[in-house]
C-alpha positions, 0 to 999 in steps of 0.5 A, spaced: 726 229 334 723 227 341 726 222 345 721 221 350 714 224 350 712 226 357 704 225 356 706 218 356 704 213 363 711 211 367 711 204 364 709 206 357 717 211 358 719 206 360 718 201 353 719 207 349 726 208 352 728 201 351 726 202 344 729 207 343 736 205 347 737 200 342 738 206 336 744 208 340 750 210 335 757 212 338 762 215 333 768 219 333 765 227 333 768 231 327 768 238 326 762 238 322 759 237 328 761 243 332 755 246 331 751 241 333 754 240 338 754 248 341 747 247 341 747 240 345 752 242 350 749 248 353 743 245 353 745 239 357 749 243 362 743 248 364 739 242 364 743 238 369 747 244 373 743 251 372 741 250 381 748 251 381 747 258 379 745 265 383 749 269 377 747 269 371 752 272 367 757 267 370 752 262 368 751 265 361 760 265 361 760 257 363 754 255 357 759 259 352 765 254 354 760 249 349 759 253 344 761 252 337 767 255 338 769 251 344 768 245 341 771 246 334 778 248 339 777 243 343 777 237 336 783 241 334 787 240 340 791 233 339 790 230 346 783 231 346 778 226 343 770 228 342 764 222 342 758 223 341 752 219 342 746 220 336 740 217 336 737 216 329 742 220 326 740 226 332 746 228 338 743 228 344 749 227 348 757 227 348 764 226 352 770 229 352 777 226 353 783 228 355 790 224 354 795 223 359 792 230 364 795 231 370 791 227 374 789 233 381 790 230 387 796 224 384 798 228 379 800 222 375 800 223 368 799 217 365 792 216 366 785 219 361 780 225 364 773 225 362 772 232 364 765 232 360 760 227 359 753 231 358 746 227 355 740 232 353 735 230 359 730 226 354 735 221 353 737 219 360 737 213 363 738 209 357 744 206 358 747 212 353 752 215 358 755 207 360 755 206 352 760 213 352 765 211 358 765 204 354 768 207 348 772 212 352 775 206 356 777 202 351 780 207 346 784 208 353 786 202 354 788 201 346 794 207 348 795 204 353 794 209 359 793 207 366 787 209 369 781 214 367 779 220 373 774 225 373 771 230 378 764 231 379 759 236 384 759 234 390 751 236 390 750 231 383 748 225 387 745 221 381 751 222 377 755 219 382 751 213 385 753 211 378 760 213 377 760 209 384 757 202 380 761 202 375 767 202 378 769 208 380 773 210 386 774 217 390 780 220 391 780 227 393 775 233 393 777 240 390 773 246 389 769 248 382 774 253 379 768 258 378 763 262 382 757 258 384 753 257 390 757 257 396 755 251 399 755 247 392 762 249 390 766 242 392 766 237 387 769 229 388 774 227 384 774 220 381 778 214 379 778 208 375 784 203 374 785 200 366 787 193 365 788 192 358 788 183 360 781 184 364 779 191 365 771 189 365 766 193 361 761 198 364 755 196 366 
């Protein structure tokens, strides 16, 4: 399915994603959904992060931490949570949670790490990824955890940019655990506090 068609004028993308921001559905992801799932991930990471990259054997390792494979582990594991965001019926992105992770830099345990949230390029900038880190927070707040962190690359400016609008707060900086440039290795980590009386909504 397209998501968006490139031959269209900027303001005719612009209607067409509206349009179809409002098909958006966010569910729970299942195990039937692995398969899929290992085709969206890899996709959407290579997409966003593939200028990180001068070993392409290292990158062909950080793609299989998408795969089919990984995923289905990953749904098996009883601290993590999957959602995936479908538009008429199609994956086009995803997030990951994992339940009272230690936090890296204060090394509290009673908060939720997002370590993935991807979209396929088609489907960003419709409001999906705030749609995801909604339903992530609100499941959050039901089990009572404190805050929800995440890292990411220093280098990923729009990403942070939004991580910085909706609320989020950097507290520390570390190095990404595997081989990339030298000079794009540092990520931020991030922090949002949950309050389940007036935490608000993303926006």
């Amino acid at each position: 399915m397209v998501i968006a068609c490139c031959r269209l004028p900027g303001k005719q993308i612009e209607v067409e994603k509206y349009r179809m921001s409002k098909l958006v559905t966010i569910r729970r992801a299942s195990g039937c959904d692995a398969e899929t799932l290992g085709v969206v991930g890899p996709a959407a990471y290579a997409a966003t992060y593939h200028y990180l990259w001068n070993d392409c054997v290292a990158l062909a390792h950080q793609l299989n931490t998408f795969s089919k494979s990984a995923f289905l582990a990953l749904l098996q594991r009883p601290d993590t949570r999957v959602w995936v965001a479908e538009i008429a019926g199609e994956i086009v992105g995803f997030l990951t949670m994992i339940v009272n992770s230690k936090n890296p830099i204060t090394h509290d345990t009673s908060g939720a790490e997002i370590p993935r949230i991807y979209l396929l390029p088609g489907s960003q900038k419709m409001g999906i990824g705030v749609q995801l880190l909604n339903t992530a927070q609100e499941h959050a707040i039901e089990l009572k955890l404190t805050h929800m962190w995440l890292d990411v690359m220093e280098s990923a400016t729009a990403a942070r940019s939004a991580y910085y609008k909706w609320g989020f707060s950097e507290i520390g900086r570390k190095d990404f655990p595997h081989k990339v440039k030298a000079d794009l290795s540092k990520m931020i980590v991030l922090s949002i506090k949950l309050n389940a009386k007036g935490n608000r909504t993303f926006m």
